[in-house]
C-alpha positions in Angstrom: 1.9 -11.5 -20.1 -0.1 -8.5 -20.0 -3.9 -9.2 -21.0 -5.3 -5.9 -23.4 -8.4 -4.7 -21.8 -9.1 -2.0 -23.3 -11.6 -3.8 -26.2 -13.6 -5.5 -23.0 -13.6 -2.2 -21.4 -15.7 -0.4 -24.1 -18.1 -2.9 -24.2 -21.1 -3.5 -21.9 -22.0 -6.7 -20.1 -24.5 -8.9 -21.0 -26.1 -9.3 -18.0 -27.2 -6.7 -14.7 -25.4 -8.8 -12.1 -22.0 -10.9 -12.5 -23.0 -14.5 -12.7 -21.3 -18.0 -11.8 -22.1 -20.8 -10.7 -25.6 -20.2 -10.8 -24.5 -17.3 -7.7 -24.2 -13.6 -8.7 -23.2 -11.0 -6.7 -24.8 -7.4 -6.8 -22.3 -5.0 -5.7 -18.5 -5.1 -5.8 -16.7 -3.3 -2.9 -13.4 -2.3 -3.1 -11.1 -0.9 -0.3 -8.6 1.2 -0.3 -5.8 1.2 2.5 -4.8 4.1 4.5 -1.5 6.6 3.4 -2.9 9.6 2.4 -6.2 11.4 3.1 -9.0 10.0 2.3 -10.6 12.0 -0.8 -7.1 12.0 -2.5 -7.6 7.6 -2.2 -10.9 8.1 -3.5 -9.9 10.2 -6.4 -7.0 7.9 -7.4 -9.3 5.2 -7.6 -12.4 6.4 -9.0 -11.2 5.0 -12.4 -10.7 2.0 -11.5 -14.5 2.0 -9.6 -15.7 2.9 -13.3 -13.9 0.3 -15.2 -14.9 -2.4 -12.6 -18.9 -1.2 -12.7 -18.4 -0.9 -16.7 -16.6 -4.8 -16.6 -19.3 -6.5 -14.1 -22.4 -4.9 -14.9 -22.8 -4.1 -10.5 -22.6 -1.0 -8.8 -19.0 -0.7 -7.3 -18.2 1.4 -4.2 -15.3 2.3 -3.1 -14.3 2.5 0.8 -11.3 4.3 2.3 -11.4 3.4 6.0 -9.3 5.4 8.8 -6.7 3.0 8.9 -5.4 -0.4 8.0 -7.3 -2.0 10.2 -10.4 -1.1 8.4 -9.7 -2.7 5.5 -8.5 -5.8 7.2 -11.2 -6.1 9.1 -13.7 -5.7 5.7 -11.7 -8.2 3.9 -11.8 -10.6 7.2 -15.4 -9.7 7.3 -16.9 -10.3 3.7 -17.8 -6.6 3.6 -15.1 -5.9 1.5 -14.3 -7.7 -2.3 -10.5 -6.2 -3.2 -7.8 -4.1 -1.9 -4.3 -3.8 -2.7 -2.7 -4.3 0.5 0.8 -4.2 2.3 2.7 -6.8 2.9 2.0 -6.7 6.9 -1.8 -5.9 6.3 -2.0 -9.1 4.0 0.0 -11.3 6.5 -2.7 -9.5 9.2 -5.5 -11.3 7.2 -3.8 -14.5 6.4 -2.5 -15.6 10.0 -6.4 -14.8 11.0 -8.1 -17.0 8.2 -6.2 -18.4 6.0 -8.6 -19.0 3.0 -10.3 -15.4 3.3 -8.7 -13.7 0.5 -6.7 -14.8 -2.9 -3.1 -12.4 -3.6 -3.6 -12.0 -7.5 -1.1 -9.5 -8.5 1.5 -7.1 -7.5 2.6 -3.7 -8.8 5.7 -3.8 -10.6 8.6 -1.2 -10.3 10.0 0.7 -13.9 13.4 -1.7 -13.5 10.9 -4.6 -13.5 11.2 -5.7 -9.6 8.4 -5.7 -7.3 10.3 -4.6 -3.8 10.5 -1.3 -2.3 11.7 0.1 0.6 10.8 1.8 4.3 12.8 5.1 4.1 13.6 7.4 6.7 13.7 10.8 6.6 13.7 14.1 8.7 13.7 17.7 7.4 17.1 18.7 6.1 17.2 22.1 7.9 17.7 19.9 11.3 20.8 18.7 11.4 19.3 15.2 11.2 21.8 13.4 8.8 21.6 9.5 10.3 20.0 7.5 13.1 22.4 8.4 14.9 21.3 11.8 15.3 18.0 11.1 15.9 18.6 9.9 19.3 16.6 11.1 22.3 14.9 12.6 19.2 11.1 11.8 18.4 10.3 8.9 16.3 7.4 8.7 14.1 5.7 5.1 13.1 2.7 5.7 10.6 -0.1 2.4 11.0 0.8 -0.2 13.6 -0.6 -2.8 10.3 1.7 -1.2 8.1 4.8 -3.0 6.4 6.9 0.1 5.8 5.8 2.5 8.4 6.1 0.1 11.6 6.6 -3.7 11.0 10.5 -3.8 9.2 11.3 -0.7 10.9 10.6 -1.6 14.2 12.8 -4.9 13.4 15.6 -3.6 11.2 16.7 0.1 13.1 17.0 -1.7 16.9 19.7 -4.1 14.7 21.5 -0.9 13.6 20.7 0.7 17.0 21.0 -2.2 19.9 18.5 -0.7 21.5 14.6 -1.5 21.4 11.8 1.3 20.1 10.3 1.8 23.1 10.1 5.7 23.9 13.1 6.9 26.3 15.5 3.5 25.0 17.2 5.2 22.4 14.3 7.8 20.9 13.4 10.6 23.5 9.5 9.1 22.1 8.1 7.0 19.1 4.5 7.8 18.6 1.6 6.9 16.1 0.6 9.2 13.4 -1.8 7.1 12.1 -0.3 7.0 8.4 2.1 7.5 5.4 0.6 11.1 5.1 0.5 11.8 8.3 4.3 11.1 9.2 5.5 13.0 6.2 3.6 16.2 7.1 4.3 15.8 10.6 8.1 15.5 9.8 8.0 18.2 7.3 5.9 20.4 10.4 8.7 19.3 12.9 5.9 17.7 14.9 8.3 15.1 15.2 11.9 14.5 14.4 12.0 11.7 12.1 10.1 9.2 10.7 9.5 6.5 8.1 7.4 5.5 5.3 7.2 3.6 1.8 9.1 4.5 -1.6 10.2 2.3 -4.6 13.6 4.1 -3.7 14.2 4.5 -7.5 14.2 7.7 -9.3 14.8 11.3 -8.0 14.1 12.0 -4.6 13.1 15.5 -5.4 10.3 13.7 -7.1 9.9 11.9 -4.3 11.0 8.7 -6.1 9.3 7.0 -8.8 6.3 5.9 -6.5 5.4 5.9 -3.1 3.8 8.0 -0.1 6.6 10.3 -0.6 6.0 10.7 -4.6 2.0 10.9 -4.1 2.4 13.4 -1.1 4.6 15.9 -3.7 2.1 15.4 -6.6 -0.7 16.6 -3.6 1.9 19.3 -3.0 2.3 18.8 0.5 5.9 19.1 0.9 9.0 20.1 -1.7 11.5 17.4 -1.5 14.7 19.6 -0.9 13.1 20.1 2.5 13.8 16.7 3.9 16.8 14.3 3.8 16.6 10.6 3.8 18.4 9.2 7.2 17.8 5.5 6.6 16.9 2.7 3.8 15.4 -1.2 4.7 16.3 -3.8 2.7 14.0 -4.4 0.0 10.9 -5.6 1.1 8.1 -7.1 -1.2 5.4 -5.3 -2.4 2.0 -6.1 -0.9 -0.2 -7.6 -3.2 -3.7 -6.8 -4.9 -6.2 -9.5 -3.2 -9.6 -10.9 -3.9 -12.4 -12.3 -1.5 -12.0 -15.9 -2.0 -15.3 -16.7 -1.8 -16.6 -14.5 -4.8 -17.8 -17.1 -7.7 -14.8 -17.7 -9.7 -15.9 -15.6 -13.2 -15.1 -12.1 -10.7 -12.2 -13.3 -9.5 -11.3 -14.0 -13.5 -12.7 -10.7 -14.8 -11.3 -8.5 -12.2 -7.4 -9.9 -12.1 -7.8 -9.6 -16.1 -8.7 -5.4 -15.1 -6.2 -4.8 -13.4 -3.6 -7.0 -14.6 -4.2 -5.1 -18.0 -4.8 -1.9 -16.7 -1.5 -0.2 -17.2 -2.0 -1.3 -20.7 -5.7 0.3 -21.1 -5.3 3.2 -19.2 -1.5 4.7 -17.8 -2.8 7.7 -16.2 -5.4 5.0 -14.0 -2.3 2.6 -13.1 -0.6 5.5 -11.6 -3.1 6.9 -9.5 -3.9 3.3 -8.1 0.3 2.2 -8.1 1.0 5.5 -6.0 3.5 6.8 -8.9 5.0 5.5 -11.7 4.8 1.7 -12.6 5.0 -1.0 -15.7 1.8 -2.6 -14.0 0.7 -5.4 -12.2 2.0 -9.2 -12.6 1.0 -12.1 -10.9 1.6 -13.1 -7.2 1.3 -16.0 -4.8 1.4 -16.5 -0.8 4.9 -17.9 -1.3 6.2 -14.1 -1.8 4.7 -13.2 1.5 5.9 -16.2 3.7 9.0 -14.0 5.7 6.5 -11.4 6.1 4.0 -13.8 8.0 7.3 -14.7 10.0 8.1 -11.5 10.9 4.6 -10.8 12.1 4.3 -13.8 13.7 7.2 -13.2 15.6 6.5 -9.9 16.5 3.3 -10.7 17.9 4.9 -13.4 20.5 
């Protein structure tokens, strides 16, 4: 059930610091995890920094680190408050320390699901149609603490392939790029063959799906759809959820999953910038949803 913020929105709270207790905290920090440059993260989210000031009466910043690991590492470290994370980043935090953040919600799709998908593509104008063409091709991962653009991947195509994803086994080389972006313009650049990244999968591709790196890099205009061809799909993985420090007093962690799990609701335009694309909002999560992708990392680390 969707809680209507708008009403608490427009109104100012009573006191300069967000108290419970009898603690109050006197900022609120909110990171935002890699896939696309960093001003374009801080734009998307600057509505949500205003609601969240407006809400608990503290300055809010807003961080975009260089990569995943910066936001892990934040949440690990008590620097950071919120982020909505992957699936891989949030199985990152919890194998280190169990009880450091709370999942709270989860974006949901516009069929109602909350799974997407690591696709991968390569332009169209290279004869790239399958996997199977990209051999002895170049590869391109996007964050090593990525779901989409290195975790499932690197599990699911040496199944289809029988052949491991180290450069020279079946791709010529699989590098780094060091994001969602990053792949996609260095795919549509021919930089590197092929690649992968994260889309609902629903939708048009030419609008680069409903939501997604692939959806939020055409909006940027960084690359027209027809250019590229999708060469491979993952099973559905879940989406990553929106997480809290669990040691903030109890009234934030109230106040802030009643912002964002209304703010669809209060403000559309928001929602999309902070879902990536297109969305029906955010619904409650548990751990429980994450406990094959703890597995999987698990597993991947032994």
């Amino acid at each position: 059930m969707k809680k209507l913020i708008a009403a608490a929105l427009a109104t100012t709270s009573l006191t300069g610091a967000a108290f419970a207790e009898g603690h109050a905290i006197d900022e609120f920090r909110i990171g935002i995890l890699g896939g696309e440059n960093a001003q374009d993260r801080m734009n998307s989210y600057e509505c949500l920094r205003g609601y969240t000031e407006e809400e608990l009466g503290v300055e809010t910043k807003l961080f975009a680190p260089a990569d995943y690991n910066g936001v892990i590492q934040g949440l690990l470290g008590g620097t950071l408050d919120m982020a909505w994370l992957g699936a891989s980043s949030y199985a990152a935090i919890h194998i280190q320390d169990e009880t450091a953040v709370e999942p709270i919600l989860v974006k949901i799709n516009l069929d109602g699901s909350y799974g997407y998908h690591s696709i991968g593509f390569a332009r169209a104008d290279s004869g790239i149609k399958s996997l199977e063409d990209m051999q002895g091709k170049v590869f391109g991962f996007g964050d090593p603490n990525s779901t989409s653009g290195y975790l499932i991947p690197s599990i699911e195509i040496p199944q289809q392939t029988g052949a491991s994803m180290e450069s020279g086994d079946y791709f010529g080389e699989v590098k780094f790029t060091g994001g969602h972006e990053q792949t996609i313009v260095a795919v549509n650049n021919g930089d590197v063959d092929g690649g992968v990244t994260w889309a609902d999968g629903q939708g048009e591709w030419e609008d680069g799906f409903n939501s997604g790196a692939l959806r939020k890099a055409v909006d940027a205009g960084l690359v027209d759809m027809n250019d590229l061809v999708e060469i491979w799909r993952s099973a559905p993985i879940p989406e990553g959820p929106v997480v809290l420090r669990s040691a903030l007093p109890q009234d934030v962690k109230d106040k802030m999953t009643a912002l964002v799990d209304g703010l669809y609701d209060a403000d559309p335009d928001c929602a999309y910038g902070v879902a990536a694309g297109e969305t029906l909002g955010f619904d409650p999560i548990t751990h429980d949803a994450y406990v094959s992708i703890v597995a999987a990392r698990l597993a991947k680390s032994n």
